[in-house]
N, C-alpha and C positions, 0 to 999 in steps of 0.2 A: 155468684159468678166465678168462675175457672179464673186460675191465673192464665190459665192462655189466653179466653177469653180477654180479658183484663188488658193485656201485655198487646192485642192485637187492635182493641182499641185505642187503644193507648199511641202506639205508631199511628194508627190512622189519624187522630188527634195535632200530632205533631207534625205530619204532611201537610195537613192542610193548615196549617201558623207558617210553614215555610214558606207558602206561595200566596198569603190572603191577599198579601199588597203588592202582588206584584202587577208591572203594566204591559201592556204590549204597545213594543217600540214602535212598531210602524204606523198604529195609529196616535203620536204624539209629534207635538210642534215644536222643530226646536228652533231655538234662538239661537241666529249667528251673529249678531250684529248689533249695537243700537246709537241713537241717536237721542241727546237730547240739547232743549232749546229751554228759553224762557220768553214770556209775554204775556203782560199784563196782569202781573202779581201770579202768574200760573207756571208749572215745568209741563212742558207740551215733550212728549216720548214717542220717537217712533223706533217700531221692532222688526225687523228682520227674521224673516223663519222661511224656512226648509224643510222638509218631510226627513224620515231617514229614509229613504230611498234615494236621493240626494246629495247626504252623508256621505255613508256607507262607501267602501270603494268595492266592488263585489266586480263578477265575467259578465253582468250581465249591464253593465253602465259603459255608454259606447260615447267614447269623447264624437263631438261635433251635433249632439242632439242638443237640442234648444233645453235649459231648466229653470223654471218659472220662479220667480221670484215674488214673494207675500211681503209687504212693509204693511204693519197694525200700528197704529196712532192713539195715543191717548192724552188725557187734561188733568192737571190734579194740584193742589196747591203745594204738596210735597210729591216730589219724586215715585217714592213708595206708592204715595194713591195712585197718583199718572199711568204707572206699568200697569197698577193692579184694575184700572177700568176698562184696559182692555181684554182682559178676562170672561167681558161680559159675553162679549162675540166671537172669542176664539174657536166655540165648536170642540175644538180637543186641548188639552193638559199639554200647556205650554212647559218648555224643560229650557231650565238657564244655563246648562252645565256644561254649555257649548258655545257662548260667547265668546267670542275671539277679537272683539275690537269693538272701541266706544267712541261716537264721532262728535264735540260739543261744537251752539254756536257761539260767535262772540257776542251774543247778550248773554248766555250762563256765564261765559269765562267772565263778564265785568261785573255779574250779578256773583260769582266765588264758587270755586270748583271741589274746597274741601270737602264741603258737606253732601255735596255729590256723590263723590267717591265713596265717603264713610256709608252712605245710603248703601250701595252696590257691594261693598266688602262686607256689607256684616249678612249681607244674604248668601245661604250656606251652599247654594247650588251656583254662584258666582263662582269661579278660580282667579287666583290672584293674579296670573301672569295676560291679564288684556293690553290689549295695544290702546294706547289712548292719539287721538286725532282733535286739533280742528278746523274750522271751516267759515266760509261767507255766504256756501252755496244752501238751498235750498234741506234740509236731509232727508227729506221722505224722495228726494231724486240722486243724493246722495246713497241710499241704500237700496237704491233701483237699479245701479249699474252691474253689467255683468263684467264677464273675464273674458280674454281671448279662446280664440277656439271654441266658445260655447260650454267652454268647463263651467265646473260649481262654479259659484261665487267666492265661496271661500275661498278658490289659488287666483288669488287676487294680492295687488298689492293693498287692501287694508286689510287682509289678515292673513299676510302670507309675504313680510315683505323679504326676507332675507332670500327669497330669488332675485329681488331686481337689488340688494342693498350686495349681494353677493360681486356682481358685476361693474355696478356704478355705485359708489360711497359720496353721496355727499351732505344730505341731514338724515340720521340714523334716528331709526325709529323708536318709539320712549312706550316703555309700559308705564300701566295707572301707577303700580308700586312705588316705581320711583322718582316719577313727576309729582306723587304727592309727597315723597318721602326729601326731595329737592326743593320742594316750597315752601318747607319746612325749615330748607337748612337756612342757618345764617351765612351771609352774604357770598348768595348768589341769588345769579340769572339764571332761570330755570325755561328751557325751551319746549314747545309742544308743536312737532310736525305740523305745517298747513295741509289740508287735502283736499284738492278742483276736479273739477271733472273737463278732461282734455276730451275734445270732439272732432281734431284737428288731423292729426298724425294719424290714423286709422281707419282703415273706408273694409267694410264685408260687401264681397258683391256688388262695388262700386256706390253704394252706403256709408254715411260717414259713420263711426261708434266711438260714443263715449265710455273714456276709459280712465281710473284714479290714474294721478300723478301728483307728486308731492312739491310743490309751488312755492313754499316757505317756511316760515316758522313765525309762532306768535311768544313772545317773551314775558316775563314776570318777574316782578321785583320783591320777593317774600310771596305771598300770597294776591296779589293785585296786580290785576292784567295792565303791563305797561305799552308795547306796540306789538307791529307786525312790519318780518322786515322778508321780502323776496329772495328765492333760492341763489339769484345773483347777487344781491347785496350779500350773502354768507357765504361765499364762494370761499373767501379767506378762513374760514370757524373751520372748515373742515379738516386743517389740516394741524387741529389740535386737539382729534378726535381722539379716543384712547382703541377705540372699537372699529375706527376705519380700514376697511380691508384692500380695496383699490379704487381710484378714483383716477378721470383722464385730464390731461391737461396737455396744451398746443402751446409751443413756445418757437420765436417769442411771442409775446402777444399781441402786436401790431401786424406783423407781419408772419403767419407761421409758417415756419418750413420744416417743422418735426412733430408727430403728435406721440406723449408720452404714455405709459400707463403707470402710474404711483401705488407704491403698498404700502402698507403698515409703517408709518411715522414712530419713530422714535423722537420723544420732545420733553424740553425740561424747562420750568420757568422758576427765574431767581427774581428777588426783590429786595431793594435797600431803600436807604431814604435819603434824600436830597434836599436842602433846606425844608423841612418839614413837610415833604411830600414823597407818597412815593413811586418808584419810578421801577418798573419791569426788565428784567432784559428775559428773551428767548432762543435757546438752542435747539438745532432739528436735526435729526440725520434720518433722512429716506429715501429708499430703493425703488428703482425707475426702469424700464424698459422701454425700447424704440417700440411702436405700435404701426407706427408711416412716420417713412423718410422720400420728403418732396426735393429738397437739394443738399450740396456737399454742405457737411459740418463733422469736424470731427469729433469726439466724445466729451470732452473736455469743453470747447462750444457749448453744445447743449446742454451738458451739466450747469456750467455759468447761468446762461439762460434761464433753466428751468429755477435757478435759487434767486436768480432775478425777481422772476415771476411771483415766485412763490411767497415773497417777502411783502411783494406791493398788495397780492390778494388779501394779506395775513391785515395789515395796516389799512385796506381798503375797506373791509367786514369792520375792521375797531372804529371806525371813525365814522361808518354807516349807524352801528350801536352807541355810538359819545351822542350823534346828534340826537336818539329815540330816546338817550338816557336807561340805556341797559348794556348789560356786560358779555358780550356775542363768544368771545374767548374764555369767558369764567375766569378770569386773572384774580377778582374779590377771591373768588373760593380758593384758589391754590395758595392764597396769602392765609385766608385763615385757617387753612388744614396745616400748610408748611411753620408758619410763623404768627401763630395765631395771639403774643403779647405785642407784634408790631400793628396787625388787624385792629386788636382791642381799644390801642394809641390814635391809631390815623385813620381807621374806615368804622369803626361800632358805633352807631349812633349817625353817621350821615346818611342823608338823603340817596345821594349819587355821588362816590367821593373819586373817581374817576375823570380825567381833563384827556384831552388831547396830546398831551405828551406824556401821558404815562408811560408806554412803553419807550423806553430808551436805546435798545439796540435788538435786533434780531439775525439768529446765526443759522445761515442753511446749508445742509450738507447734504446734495443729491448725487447718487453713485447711481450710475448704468449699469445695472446686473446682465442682461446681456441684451442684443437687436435684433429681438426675432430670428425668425428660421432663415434671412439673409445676413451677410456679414456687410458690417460697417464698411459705407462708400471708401474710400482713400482720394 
């Protein structure tokens, strides 16, 4: 045989090694989504899938059309089996490499959510940065809801929260990475979004629809689920968030006659010891704007006010966390990153070593950056 010969099969050889395995995308299932549960010695897994045609953002995807949504269910006494029996019925080549959020119930969270995650991280087609969620509701009706307007699913707030976290900050949403890398740590409280389904606020075509909203947070003390506390009890946690970007608040609070809009907290938390205890103090400084002005007050007013406010919510959230026996501010953790041979002394080795008067003073310092496109009453 010719070297040309040769050299010609040769190319033809290496064309087709390029392309043996390759798949066509639009007939594959991908997964956006998952759920899972535990019951009765079993991880019960529901999946979320979407065609790419779904995906894709292409001219020919006309927002306001209806997009159907697939949730697959499976039983397994690990994990790994549970996804893998739905395999049986999929019809097409499931693809993980599109998962965007994992919603657990609390029977996994009391049954332990390391071994969970370690399951999902060590599969090659997972990517690390998932939203982790959990819930009370149902999940195979959990991963049935759509989005407004009839978009995907995906622009949704379970995987897509930094549209609504952009506008309203108040529990900021937690990837797997570092809820597990937080459960881990030594002494802390490590928080994991709640997720419900609102059916309330939303009507299509005089129709009610349910739609995600985030209702709480459920807490953990090391690795073991301790409570569940409502978006109003943690109303206070918020504003010793590092990540908050604005969040509203009406002052005063009995009576409101200003509604705020708050941004990015500057805060610092110090600790000493007090006959053998120790005791917190916290400074704040953050930037405010008039959102609605219902009557006179000058700026200075509602500055006062708003640090008023801002104080009672701060001690209202710590004292909702003292009774649940968890730490809603993470003050354990900033002692033992800050001062970790006073940690070692007075919190390593307790249960909950946290009272009611731990924190000792708080200091808030709200500045009115400016009042809107009207000028402050007189």
């Amino acid at each position: 045989m010719s070297i040309v010969k040769r050299s010609a099969w040769l190319g033809i050889l290496l064309l087709l090694t390029g392309c043996w395995n390759s798949k066509d995308l639009q007939t594959m299932a991908y997964a956006t989504a998952l759920g899972i549960d535990y019951a009765d010695g079993k991880y019960i897994t529901y999946v979320q899938i979407l065609n790419f045609s779904n995906i894709a953002k292409s001219e020919n995807n006309q927002v306001g059309t209806r997009i159907p949504i697939w949730v697959g269910r499976g039983e397994g006494k690990t994990v790994s089996e549970s996804l893998t029996s739905i395999y049986s019925t999929s019809q097409l080549r499931l693809f993980w490499g599109h998962v965007k959020a994992v919603i657990v119930s609390e029977a996994l969270m009391k049954k332990g959510l390391p071994d969970v995650y370690d399951m999902l991280n060590r599969y090659r087609e997972i990517r690390y940065n998932i939203l982790f969620y959990g819930t009370n509701k149902p999940l195979d009706k959990m991963l049935s809801l759509t989005s407004m307007l009839n978009f995907s699913p995906i622009e949704s707030l379970l995987t897509r929260p930094e549209q609504y976290f952009s506008q309203k900050s108040l529990i900021l949403p937690v990837y797997g990475y570092k809820f597990i890398a937080n459960l881990n740590e030594a002494g802390n409280s490590t928080m994991l979004p709640s997720l419900t389904a609102n059916s309330v606020v939303w009507e299509e075509d005089r129709s009610k629809v349910s739609l995600y909203e985030i209702n709480g947070a459920y807490f953990f003390n090391g690795t073991k689920y301790t409570a569940w506390l409502s978006q109003e009890d943690l109303k206070g946690a918020r504003w010793l968030q590092t990540k908050l970007e604005r969040t509203p608040l009406s002052v005063p609070k009995e009576h409101p006659i200003v509604a705020l809009i708050l941004e990015s907290p500057k805060y610092k938390v110090d600790a000493h010891v007090v006959n053998e205890k120790i005791r917190f103090t916290i400074s704040m400084e953050i930037k405010a704007f008039i959102d609605e002005f219902r009557e006179r007050a000058t700026e200075a007013e509602i500055e006062t006010a708003a640090e008023t406010d801002i104080k009672n919510e701060i001690l209202m959230s710590f004292h909702k966390g003292i009774k649940k026996r968890v730490d809603v501010l993470k003050l354990s953790e900033t002692l033992y990153r800050k001062y970790p041979d006073v940690w070692k002394t007075h919190f390593k080795g307790k249960e909950f070593p946290l009272d009611k008067d731990s924190i000792e003073k708080i200091d808030v310092k709200v500045n009115i950056s400016h009042t809107g496109k009207y000028k402050e009453r007189k």
